[in-house]
N, C-alpha and C positions, 0 to 999 in steps of 0.2 A: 643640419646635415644636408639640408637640400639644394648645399648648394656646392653639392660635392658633385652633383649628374651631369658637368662637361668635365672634372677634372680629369687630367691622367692616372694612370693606374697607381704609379709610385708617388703621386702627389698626394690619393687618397689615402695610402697607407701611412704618409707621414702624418696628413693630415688628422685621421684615426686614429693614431698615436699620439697627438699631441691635444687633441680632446680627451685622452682618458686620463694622460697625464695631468691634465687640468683639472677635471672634476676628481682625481684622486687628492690632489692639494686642497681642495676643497672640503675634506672628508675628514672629519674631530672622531676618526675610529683609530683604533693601533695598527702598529705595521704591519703585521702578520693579515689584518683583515685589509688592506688596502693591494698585499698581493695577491688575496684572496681575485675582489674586486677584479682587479685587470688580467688578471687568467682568465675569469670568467668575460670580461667581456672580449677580450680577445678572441676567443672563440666566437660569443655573437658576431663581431664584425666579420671575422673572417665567416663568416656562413651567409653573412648578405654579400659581401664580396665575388664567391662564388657565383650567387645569383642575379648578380648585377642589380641588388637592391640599392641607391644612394639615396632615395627618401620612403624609408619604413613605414609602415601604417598598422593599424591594432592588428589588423590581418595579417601582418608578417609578425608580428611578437605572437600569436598564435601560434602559424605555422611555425616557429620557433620553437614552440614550447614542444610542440609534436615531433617535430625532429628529436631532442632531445627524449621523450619517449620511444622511440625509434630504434635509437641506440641503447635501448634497455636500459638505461642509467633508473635509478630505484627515486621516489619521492620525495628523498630527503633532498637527492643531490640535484631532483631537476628543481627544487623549491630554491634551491641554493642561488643556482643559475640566474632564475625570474626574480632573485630578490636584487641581483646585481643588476638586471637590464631595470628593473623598475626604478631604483637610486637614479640610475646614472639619469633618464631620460627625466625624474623628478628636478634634477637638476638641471636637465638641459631647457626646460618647460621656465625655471628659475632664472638663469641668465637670457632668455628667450633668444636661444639658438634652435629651440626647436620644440613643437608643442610635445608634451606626456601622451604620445600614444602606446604606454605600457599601463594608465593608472589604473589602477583595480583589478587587474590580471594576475593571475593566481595560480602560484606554483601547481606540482605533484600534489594528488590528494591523498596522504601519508595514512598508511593502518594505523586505527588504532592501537596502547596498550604499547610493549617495545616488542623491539626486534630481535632482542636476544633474551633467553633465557639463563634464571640464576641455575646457581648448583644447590642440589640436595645437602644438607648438613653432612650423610655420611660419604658422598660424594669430594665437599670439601674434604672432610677428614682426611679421604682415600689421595685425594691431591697431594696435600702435604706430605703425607706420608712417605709417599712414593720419594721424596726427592733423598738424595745422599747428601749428608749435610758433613760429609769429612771434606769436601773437598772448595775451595775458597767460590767457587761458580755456585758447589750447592746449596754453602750458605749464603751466598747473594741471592738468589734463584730462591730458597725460604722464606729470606728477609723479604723479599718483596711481593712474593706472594702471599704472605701472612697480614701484611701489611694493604694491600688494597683487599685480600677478605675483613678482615678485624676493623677497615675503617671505613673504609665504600669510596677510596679517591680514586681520582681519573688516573687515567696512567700522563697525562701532564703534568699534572698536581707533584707526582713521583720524581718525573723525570726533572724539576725544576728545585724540589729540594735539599737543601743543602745538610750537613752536618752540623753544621750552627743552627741550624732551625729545630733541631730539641732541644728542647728546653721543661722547664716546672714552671705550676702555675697551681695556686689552689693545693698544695702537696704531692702534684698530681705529675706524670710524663706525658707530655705532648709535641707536638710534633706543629708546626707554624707552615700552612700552605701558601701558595697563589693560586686562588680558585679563578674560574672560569671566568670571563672577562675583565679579571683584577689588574690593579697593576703592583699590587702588591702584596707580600706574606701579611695578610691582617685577618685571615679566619685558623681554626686551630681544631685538629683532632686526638684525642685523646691515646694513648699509646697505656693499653694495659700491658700484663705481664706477657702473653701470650704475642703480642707484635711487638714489645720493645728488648725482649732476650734475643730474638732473633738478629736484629738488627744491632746492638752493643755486641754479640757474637761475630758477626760479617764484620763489622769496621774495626773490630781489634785485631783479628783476622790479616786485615784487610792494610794497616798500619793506618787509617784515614785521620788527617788531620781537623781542626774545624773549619777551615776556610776551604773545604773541598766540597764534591758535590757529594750527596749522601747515596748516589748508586753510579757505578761505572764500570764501563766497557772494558772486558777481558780481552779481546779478537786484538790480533797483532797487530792489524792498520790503527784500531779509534784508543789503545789499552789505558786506561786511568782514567780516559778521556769521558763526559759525563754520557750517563745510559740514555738513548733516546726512543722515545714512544714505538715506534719501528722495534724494535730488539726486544721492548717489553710484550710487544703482541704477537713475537714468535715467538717467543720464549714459553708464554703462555698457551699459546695452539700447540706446542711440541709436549708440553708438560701436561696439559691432555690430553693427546694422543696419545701417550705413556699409559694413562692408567684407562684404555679405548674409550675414549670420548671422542669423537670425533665429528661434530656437523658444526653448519655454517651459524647457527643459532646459539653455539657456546666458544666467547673470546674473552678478552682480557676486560672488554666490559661488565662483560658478567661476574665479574668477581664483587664490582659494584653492586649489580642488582642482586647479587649474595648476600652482600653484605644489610643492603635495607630489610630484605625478607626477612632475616635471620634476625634482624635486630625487632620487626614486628611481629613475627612469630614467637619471639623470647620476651614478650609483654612490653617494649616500646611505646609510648603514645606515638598517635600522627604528630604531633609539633616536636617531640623527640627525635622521629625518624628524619624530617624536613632538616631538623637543624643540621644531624648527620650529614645528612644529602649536601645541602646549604642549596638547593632550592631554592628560588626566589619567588616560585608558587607551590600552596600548598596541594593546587589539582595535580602538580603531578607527582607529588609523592603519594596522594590520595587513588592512581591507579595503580601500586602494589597491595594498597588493601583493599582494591577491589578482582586483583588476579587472585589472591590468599582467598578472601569469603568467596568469591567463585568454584574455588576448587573445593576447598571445609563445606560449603554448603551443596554442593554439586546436585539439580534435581534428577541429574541422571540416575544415580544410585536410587531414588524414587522411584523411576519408573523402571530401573532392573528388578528391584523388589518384590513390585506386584509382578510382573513377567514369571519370576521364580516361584511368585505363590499360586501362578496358574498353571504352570508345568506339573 
């Protein structure tokens, strides 16, 4: 890049475009992470742009990072950011257009434990409950909330599933995902009575055939068309709000982190719950049972104890 410091203004912009596009063809990730990738450095460049940065030094991948804190952006998303400037400049260090003055520099320092909280068992309950299931929205709107509580999927997971993906196995109804950076339905979660009445309920309902997707959009512009991630996480903030739940620490994530508790709290092993998860480490299903014995164990209640027996 340093040898962008006599170009013209529009000669640098193409030229910063046709390096990102470069090291994006470069890149053995999916496409969804590769426009991840050039959002995010799009934005880097255009912020040394501003500053008439043309040759960056660790100093300015600093200052970068603290802008980026600046704008309140939270630890996941500024980690996000530094994971992209650090690639690309690994890369640029690789074809030696320019040394790695990003290596070792290190995103948001992220809370431990997550960010949102499960729901209470009678909590769920009270969710479900709430919904009117005479009308084709409320059984879609059950089915799928019964569904990421009962089984702990992402709402991608949901939103990529098709009708042809239940199926038996073992005697058993289950249900064939694409999990988290899969590129295909090759993991599988179990569909008891309680998530697969709901959902044989919606799709009859519903007239679904098997080549369709297993949730979809009511609203007159997207209708038939397949449910996406967006629609499930309003859907899910409106449907608590409905029964007053209402903060920033209870969303359609949380039906997952429901879903683990519940499943460790109703005698679960850790390797039981990980499978659940499909976790690729077992640490971090290991911090729901460390938020569970945290709370069951609590030394608080200890030292209210003696408090009380000296009053």
């Amino acid at each position: 890049m340093n040898e962008l410091a006599t170009v013209p203004q529009t000669s640098i912009e193409k030229r910063l475009e046709s390096l990102i596009d470069a090291f994006l063809c470069s890149q053995d990730v999916r496409e969804n992470t590769k426009e991840v990738y050039r959002k995010q450095l799009k934005q880097f460049m255009g912020w040394m742009q501003e500053r008439g940065i043309a040759e960056p030094t660790r100093e300015d991948i600093l200052a970068y990072r603290e802008s980026l804190k600046a704008r309140g952006l939270n630890a996941s998303s500024i980690k996000g950011y530094m994971v992209a400037v650090r690639v690309f400049f690994t890369w640029a260090e690789s074809i030696r257009c320019y040394p790695n003055v990003a290596k070792n520099i290190k995103g948001g320092k992220q809370a431990r434990g997550f960010r949102k909280d499960p729901l209470t068992i009678e909590q769920a309950r009270e969710l479900l409950k709430s919904i009117d299931r005479s009308t084709l929205e409320g059984k879609r709107d059950f089915a799928f909330l019964s569904l990421l509580i009962g089984t702990g999927l992402r709402t991608i997971e949901v939103t990529r599933a098709d009708v042809a993906d239940i199926s038996q196995q073992g005697g058993e109804a289950v249900l064939y995902v694409q999990g988290k950076g899969r590129d295909e339905k090759d993991e599988l979660v179990v569909l008891t009575a309680q998530t697969l009445k709901p959902l044989r309920e919606y799709l009859q309902a519903r007239k679904a055939e098997e080549g369709e997707p297993l949730f979809t959009s009511l609203s007159h512009r997207n209708s038939n068309e397949r449910l996406n991630t967006k629609t499930i996480r309003r859907v899910v903030k409106e449907r608590l709000r409905g029964i007053g739940l209402d903060s920033k620490r209870l969303s359609a994530h949380s039906l997952r982190h429901t879903a683990l508790t519940l499943a460790l709290k109703g005698g679960a092993t850790l390797q039981e719950a990980q499978r659940l998860a499909r976790h690729s480490s077992i640490n971090t299903t290991l911090i729901y049972t460390h938020d569970i014995d945290r709370i069951k164990q609590a030394p608080e209640r200890k030292i209210a104890a003696l408090l009380l027996a000296t009053v």
